[in-house]
KEFIPA-764121 format. One record per residue (C-alpha): x, y negated, z negated; residue in one letter; residue number from 1. Coordinates in pm, whole numbers. Example, Ala and Ser with C-alpha at 12.3 -4.5 7.8 and 13.67 -1.06 7.14 Angstrom:
<zazas>
ZAZA     xx     yy     zz residuo num
ZAZA   1230    450   -780       A   1
ZAZA   1367    106   -714       S   2
</zazas>
This chain:
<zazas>
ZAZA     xx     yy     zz residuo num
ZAZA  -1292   1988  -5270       X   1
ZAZA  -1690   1940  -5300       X   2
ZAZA  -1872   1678  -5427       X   3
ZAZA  -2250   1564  -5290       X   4
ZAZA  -2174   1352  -5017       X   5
ZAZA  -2308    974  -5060       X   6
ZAZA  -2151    613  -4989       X   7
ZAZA  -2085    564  -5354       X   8
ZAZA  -1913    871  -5401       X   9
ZAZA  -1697    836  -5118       X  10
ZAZA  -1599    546  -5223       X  11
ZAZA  -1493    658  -5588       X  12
ZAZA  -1219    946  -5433       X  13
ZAZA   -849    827  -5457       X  14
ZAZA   -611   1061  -5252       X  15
ZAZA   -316   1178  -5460       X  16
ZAZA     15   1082  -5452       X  17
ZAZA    195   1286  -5139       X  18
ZAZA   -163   1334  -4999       X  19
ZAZA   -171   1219  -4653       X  20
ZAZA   -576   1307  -4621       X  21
ZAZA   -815   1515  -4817       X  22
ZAZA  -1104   1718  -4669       X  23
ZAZA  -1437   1664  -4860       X  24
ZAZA  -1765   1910  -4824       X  25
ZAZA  -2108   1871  -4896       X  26
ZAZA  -2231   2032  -5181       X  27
ZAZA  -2602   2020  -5010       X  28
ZAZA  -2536   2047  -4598       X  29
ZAZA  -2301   2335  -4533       X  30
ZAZA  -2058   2235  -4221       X  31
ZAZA  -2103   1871  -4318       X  32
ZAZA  -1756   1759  -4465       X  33
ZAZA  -1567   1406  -4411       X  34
ZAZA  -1157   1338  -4397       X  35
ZAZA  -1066   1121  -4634       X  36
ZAZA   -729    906  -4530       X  37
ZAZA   -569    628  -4720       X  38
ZAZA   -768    378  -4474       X  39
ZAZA  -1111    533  -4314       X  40
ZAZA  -1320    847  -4412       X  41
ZAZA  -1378   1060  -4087       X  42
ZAZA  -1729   1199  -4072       X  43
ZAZA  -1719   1596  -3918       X  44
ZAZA  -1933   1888  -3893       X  45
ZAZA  -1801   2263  -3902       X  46
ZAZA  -1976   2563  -3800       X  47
ZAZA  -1923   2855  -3519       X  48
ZAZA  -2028   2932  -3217       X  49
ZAZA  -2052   3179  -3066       X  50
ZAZA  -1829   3347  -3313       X  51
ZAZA  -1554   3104  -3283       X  52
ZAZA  -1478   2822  -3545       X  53
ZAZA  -1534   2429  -3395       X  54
ZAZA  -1496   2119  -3553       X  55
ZAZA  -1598   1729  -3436       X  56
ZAZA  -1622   1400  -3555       X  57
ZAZA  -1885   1209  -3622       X  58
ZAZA  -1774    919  -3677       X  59
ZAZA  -1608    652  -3950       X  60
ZAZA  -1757    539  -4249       X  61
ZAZA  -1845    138  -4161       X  62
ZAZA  -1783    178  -3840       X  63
ZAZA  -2052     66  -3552       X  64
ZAZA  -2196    358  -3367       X  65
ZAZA  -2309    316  -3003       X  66
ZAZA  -2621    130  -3135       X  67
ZAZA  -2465   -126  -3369       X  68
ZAZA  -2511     -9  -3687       X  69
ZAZA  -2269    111  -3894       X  70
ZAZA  -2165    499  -4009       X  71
ZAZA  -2332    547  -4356       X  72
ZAZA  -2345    892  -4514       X  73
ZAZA  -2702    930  -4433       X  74
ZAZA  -2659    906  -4061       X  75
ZAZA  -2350   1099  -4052       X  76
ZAZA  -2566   1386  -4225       X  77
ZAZA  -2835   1346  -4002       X  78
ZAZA  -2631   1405  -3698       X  79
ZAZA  -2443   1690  -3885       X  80
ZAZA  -2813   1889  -3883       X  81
ZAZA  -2855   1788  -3518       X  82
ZAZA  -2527   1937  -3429       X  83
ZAZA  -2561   2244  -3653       X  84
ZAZA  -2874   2304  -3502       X  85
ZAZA  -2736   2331  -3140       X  86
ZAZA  -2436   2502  -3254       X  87
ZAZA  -2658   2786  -3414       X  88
ZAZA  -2797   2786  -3046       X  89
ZAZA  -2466   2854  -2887       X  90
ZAZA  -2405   2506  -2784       X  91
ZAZA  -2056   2396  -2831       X  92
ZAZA  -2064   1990  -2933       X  93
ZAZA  -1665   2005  -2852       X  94
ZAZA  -1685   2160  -2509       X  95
ZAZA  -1598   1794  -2318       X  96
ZAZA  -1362   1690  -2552       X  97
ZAZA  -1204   2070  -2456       X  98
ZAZA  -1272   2000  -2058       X  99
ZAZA  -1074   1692  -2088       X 100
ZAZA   -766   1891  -2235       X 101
ZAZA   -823   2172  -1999       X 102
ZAZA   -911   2031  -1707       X 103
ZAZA   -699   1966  -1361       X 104
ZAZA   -469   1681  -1426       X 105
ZAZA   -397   1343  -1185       X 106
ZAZA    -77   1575  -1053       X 107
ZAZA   -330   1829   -925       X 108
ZAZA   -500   1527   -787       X 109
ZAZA   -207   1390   -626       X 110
ZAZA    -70   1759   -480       X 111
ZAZA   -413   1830   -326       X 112
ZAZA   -483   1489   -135       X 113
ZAZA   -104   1482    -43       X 114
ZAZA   -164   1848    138       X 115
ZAZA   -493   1705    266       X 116
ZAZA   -320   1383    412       X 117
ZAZA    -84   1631    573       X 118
ZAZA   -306   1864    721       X 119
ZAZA   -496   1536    878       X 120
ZAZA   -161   1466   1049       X 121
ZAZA   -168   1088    843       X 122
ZAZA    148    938    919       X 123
ZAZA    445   1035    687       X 124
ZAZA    486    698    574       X 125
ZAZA    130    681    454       X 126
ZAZA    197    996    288       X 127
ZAZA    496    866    129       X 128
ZAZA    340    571     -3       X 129
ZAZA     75    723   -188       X 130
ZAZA    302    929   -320       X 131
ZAZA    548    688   -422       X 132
ZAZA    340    474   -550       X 133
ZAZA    119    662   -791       X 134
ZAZA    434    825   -896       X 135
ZAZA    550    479   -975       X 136
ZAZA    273    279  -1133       X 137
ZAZA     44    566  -1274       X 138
ZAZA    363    795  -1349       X 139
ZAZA    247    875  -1722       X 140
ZAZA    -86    972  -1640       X 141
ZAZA     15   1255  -1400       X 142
ZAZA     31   1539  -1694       X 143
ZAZA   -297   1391  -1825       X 144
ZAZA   -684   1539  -1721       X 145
ZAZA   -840   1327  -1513       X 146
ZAZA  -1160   1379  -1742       X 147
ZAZA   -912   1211  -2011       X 148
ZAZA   -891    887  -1811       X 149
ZAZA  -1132    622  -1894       X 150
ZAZA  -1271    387  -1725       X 151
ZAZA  -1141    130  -1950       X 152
ZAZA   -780    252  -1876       X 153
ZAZA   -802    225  -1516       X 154
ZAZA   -941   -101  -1566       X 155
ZAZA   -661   -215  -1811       X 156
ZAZA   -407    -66  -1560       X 157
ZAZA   -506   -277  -1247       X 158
ZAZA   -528   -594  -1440       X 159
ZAZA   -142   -520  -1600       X 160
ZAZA    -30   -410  -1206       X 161
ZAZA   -236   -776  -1100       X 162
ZAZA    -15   -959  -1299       X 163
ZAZA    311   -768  -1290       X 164
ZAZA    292   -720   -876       X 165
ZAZA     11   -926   -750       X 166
ZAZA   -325   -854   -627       X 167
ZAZA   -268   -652   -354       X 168
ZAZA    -64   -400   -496       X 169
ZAZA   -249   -354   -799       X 170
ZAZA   -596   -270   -554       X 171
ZAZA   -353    -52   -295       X 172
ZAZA   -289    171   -605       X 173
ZAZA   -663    176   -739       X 174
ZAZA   -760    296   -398       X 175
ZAZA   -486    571   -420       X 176
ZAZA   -669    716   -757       X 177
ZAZA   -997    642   -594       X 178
ZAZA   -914    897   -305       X 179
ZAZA   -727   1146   -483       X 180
ZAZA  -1011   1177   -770       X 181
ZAZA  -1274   1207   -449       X 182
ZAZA  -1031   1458   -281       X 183
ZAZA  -1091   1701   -600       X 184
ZAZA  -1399   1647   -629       X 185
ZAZA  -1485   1856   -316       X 186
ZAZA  -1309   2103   -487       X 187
ZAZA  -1443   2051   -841       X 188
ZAZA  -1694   1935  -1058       X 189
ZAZA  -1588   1597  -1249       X 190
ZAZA  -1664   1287  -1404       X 191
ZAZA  -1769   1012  -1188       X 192
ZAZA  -1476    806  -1107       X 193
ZAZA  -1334    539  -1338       X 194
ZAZA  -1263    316  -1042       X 195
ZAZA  -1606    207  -1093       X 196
ZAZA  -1546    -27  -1398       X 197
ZAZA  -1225   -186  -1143       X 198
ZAZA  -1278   -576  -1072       X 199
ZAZA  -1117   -571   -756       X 200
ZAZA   -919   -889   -665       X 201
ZAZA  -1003  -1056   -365       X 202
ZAZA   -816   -976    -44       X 203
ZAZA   -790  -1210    228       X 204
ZAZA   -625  -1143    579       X 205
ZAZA   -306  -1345    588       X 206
ZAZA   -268  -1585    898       X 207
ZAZA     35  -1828    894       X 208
ZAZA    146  -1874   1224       X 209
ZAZA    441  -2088   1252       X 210
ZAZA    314  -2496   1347       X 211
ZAZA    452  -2542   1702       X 212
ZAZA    713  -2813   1545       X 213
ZAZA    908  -2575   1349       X 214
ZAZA    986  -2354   1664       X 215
ZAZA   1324  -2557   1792       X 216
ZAZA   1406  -2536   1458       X 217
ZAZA   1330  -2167   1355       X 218
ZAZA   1506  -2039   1697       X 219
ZAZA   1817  -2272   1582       X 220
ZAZA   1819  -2057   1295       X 221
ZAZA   1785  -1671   1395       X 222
ZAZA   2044  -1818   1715       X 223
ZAZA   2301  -1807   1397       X 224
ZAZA   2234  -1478   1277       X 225
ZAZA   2485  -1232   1296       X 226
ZAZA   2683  -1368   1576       X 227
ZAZA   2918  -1088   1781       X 228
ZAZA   3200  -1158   1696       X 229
ZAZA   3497   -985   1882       X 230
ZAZA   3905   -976   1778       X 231
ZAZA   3751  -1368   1609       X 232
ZAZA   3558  -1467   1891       X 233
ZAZA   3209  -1485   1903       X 234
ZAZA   3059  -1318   2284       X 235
ZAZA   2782  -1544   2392       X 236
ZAZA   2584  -1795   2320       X 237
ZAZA   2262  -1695   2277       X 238
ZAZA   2102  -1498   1976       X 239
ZAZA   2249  -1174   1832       X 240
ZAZA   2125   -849   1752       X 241
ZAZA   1858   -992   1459       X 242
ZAZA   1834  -1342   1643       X 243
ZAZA   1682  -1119   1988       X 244
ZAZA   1471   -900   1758       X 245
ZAZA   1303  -1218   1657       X 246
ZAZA   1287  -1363   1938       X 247
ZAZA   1125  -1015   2066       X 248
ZAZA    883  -1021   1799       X 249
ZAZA    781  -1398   1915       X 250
ZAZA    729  -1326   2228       X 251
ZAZA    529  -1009   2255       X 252
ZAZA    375  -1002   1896       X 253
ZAZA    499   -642   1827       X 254
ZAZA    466   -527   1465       X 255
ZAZA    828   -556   1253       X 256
ZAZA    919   -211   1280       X 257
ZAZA    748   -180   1650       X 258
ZAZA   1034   -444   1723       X 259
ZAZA   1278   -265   1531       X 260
ZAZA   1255     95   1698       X 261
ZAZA   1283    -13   2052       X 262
ZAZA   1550    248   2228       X 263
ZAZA   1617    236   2586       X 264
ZAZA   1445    521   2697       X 265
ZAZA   1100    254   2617       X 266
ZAZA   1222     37   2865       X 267
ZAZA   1176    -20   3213       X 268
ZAZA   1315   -273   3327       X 269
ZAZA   1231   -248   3696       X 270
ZAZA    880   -239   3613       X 271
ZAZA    916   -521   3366       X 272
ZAZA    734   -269   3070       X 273
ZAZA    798   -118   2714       X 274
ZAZA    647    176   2587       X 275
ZAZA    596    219   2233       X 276
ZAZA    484    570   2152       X 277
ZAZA    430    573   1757       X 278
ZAZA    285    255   1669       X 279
ZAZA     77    179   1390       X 280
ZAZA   -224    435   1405       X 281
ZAZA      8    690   1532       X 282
ZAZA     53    846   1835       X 283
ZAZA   -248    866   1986       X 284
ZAZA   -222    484   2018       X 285
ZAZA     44    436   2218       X 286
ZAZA     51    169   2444       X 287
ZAZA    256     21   2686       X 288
ZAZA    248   -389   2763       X 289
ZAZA    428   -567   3038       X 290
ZAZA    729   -787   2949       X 291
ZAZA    794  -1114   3044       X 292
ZAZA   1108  -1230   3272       X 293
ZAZA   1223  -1371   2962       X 294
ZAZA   1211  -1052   2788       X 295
ZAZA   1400   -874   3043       X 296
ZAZA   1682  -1116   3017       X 297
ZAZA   1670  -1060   2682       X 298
ZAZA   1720   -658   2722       X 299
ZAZA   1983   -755   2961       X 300
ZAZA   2131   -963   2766       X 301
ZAZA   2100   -679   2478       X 302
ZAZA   2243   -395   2698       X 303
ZAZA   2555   -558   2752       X 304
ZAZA   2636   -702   2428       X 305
ZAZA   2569   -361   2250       X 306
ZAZA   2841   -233   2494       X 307
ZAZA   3094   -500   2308       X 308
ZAZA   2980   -431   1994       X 309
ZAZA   2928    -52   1986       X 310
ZAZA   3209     95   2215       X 311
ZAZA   3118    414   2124       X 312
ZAZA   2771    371   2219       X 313
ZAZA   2422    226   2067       X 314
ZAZA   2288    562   1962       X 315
ZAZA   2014    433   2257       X 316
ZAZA   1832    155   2004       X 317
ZAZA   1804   -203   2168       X 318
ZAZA   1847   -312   1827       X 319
ZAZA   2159   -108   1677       X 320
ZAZA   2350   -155   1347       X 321
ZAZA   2509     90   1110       X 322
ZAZA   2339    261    801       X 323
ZAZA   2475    167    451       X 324
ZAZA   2399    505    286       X 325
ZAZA   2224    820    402       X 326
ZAZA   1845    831    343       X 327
ZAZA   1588   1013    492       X 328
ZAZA   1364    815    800       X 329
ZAZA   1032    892    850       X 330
ZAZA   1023    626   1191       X 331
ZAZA   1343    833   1329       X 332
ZAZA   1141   1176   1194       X 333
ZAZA    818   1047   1439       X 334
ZAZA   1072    943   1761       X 335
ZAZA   1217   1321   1714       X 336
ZAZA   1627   1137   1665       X 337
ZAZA   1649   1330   1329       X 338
ZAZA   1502   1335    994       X 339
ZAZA   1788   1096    827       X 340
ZAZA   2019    773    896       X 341
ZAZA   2352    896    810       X 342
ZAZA   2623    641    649       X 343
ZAZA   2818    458    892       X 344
ZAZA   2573    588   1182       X 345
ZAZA   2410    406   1440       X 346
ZAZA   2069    343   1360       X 347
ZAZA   1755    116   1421       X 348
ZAZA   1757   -208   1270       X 349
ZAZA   1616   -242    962       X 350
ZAZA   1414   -576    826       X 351
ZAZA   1713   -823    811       X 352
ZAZA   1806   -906    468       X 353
ZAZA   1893  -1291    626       X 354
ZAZA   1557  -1376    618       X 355
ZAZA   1558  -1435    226       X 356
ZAZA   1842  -1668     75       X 357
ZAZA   1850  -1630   -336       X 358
ZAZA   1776  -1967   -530       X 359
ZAZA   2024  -2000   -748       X 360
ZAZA   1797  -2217   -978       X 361
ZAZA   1520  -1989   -970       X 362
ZAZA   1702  -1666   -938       X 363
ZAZA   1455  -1567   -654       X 364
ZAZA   1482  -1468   -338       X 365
ZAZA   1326  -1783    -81       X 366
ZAZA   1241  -1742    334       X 367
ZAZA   1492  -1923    542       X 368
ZAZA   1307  -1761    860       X 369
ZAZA    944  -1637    880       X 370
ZAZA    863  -1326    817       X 371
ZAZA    789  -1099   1153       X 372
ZAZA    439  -1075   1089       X 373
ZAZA    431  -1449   1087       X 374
ZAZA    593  -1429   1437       X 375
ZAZA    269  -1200   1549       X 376
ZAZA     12  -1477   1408       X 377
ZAZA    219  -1697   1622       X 378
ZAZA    188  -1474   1938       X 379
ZAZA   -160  -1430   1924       X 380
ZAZA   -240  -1779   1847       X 381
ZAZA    -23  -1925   2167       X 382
ZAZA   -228  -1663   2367       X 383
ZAZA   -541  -1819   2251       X 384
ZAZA   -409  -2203   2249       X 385
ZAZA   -271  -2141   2615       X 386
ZAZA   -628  -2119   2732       X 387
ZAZA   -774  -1885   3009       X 388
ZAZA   -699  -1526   2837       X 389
ZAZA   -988  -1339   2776       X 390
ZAZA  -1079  -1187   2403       X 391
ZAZA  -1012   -819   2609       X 392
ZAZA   -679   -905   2754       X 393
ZAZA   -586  -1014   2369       X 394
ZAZA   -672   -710   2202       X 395
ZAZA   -423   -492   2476       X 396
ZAZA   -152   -708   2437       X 397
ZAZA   -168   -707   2065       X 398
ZAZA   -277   -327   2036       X 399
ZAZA   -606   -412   1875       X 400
ZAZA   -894   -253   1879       X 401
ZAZA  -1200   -381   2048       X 402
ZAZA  -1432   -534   1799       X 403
ZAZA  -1683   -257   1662       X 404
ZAZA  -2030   -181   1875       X 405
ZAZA  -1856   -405   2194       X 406
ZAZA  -2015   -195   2476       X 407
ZAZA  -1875   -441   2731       X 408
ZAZA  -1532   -344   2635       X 409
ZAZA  -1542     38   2723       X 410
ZAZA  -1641   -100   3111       X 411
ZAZA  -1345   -379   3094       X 412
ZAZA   -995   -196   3260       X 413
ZAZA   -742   -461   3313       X 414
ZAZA   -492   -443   3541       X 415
ZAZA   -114   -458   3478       X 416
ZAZA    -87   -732   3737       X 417
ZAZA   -313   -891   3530       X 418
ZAZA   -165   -842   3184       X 419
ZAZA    167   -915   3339       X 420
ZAZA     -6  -1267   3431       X 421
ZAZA   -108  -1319   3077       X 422
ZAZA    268  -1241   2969       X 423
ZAZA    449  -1479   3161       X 424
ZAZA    200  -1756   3056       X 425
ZAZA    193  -1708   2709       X 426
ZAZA    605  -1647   2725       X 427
ZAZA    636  -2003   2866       X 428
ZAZA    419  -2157   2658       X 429
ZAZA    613  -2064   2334       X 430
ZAZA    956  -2113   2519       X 431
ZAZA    829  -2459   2653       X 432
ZAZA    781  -2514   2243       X 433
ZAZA   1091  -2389   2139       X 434
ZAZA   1318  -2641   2399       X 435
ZAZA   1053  -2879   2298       X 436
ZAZA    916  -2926   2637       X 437
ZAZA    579  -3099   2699       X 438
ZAZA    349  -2853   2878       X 439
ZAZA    161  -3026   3122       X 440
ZAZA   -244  -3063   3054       X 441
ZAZA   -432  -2809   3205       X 442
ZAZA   -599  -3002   3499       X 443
ZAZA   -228  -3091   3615       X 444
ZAZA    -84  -2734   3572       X 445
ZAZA    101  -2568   3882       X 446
ZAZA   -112  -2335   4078       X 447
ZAZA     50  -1967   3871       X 448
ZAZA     17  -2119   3502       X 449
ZAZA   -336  -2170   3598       X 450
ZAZA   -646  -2018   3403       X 451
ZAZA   -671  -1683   3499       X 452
ZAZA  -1000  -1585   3622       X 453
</zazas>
């Protein structure tokens, strides 16, 4: 069908019964046409170039344009002539929209900064963390371009993942996109990054250590977690195999699964030390930190309850229990024991489930123990509240680094005597709490709880 294209005319065409849309050309502008539907005429221009047939839209009759005012015929025609005239040139006025269906998608993205992670040796768990979550919370976007995500559906996407699984989350998965896009793009030319139009929440870092009250009641608690029970008789009176890993965590401020991986081979207990090789930052961190004589009663007291409990043997993990199901380890992968628990197997502990209780009322799950990350904010605040430990002896016991431009650390090399010092102080302190013992004011304190100089 052609008729000369104007407002009024377009607005006197009817589509026929059956007719989905009609295509209408100019009688006076070849290539200029519009697509008539049963609710909004499409403005287009046809013409070829380089041989080859295109076709784009202009835009919709009443519509706003970038500028704010609306699509009329005679601006739709005048932007038909200025895209006729470049396509005469050879310029194609679809070749974006064609980039964006042609070009690498997120999965390329993903694949690419995943082998990149890998070849920088980044930790498997990082690796599987990206992975999983992009694959979780941007899994319909992997088979799309990344020229065909906007920046207003990234920015749609973290404020849906804010409210469905909280601020940190939804800024943890923006930064996944952020890298993998900026991976590519060594690789590739694209679009600049729709991270850009992100309002990232706020982060703050998360300090609860426990109030010094609640410790004779918190160490009541993990005393009662799964007691050893033999033939119907619980073995011992102190804490179990969760209750000591607590207690562990409290008293050296070792991350959760730092805690959780201990094995035998770590300790010495002559030497009063643990080793952990594969901490957070990998292995070139390692570290080892003395223990206090509380801590070695603790491993003694762990050696030969495992021996009741696991006649066949511990598998050589302080902490030992058995594996529900068979799944794949990365922490056992780093320690070379294997790339999988196996069911029924002796493995490292794994984040008790009895430190969440379900509310019946609620439905959800509520903390009847800190978590172990609480325990570290507790640790490293006793070692600043017990007075007399330098900033430098803090940062080794809690495997920190030094702040940032601190040239006096790189000449500061403590001594284990030293750090063993530190240990037993701080150790007391929090036990002192725990039995709810006063500890005597600092002017009064025997002679080996004094400040250290």
């Amino acid at each position: 069908m052609k008729i000369k294209l104007n407002d009024n005319s377009l607005n006197r065409i009817e589509l026929p019964d059956g007719v989905p849309q009609l295509l209408v050309r100019d009688t006076e502008l070849v290539g200029f046409a519009v697509v008539v539907g049963k609710t909004k005429r499409t403005f287009i221009v046809e013409g070829r170039v380089d041989g080859v047939q295109r076709r784009k839209a202009i835009g919709v009759l009443g519509v706003p344009r970038d500028d704010g005012a609306p699509w009329t015929t005679k601006l739709a025609r005048l932007e038909a002539r200025q895209l006729l005239g470049d396509m005469t040139r050879g310029v194609d006025p679809t070749a974006e929209r064609r980039a964006r269906s042609e070009g690498p998608t997120l999965n390329d993205a993903l694949a690419l900064h995943l082998a990149k992670m890998g070849k920088d040796e980044s930790r498997p768990r990082s690796i599987e963390v990206v992975k999983h979550e992009t694959k979780k919370h941007l899994g319909e976007w992997l088979d799309r371009t990344l020229a065909s995500i906007s920046r207003t559906d990234v920015r749609e996407r973290h404020e849906e993942l804010t409210e469905q699984s909280g601020e940190y989350l939804a800024n943890r998965v923006m930064r996944h996109l952020r890298a993998m896009w900026n991976t590519l793009a060594k690789e590739q030319e694209l679009p600049v990054c729709p991270t850009i139009a992100v309002h990232w929440n706020k982060e703050h870092r998360r300090h609860e250590p426990m109030p010094w009250a609640e410790l004779p009641g918190w160490f009541t608690k993990i005393s009662k977690l799964e007691p050893i029970i033999k033939d119907g008789t619980r073995i011992g009176t102190r804490p179990g195999v969760r209750g000591d890993y607590h207690l562990l965590t409290l008293l050296t401020g070792l991350r959760k699964m730092d805690a959780a991986t201990v094995r035998w081979e770590h300790v010495d207990l002559d030497k009063g030390t643990l080793l952990r090789p594969n901490p957070k930052g990998g292995a070139e961190r390692a570290f080892t930190i003395p223990i206090s004589s509380e801590c070695v009663k603790l491993f003694e007291r762990r050696r030969r309850q495992n021996r009741e409990v696991f006649p066949d043997g511990d598998g050589g993990w302080v902490f030992p229990t058995r594996a529900i199901k068979g799944k794949a380890c990365y922490l056992c992968s780093e320690l070379g024991i294997g790339e999988k628990h196996t069911p029924g197997g002796v493995v490292h502990l794994v984040e008790g489930k009895e430190q969440h209780v379900l509310n019946k009322e609620t439905g959800k799950p509520e903390n009847i123990i800190p978590t172990p990350h609480r325990l570290r904010d507790t640790y490293t605040t006793a070692l600043v509240e017990v007075g007399g430990i330098s900033p430098f002896a803090i940062d080794v016991l809690t495997n920190h680094r030094p702040p940032r431009g601190s040239v006096t650390a790189g000449y500061v090399d403590l001594s284990s005597e030293h750090l063993a010092a530190c240990q037993e102080r701080v150790t007391q302190f929090l036990m002192d709490r725990i039995s709810n013992t006063p500890t005597p004011s600092r002017s009064k304190q025997p002679s080996h709880l004094k400040a250290i100089p």
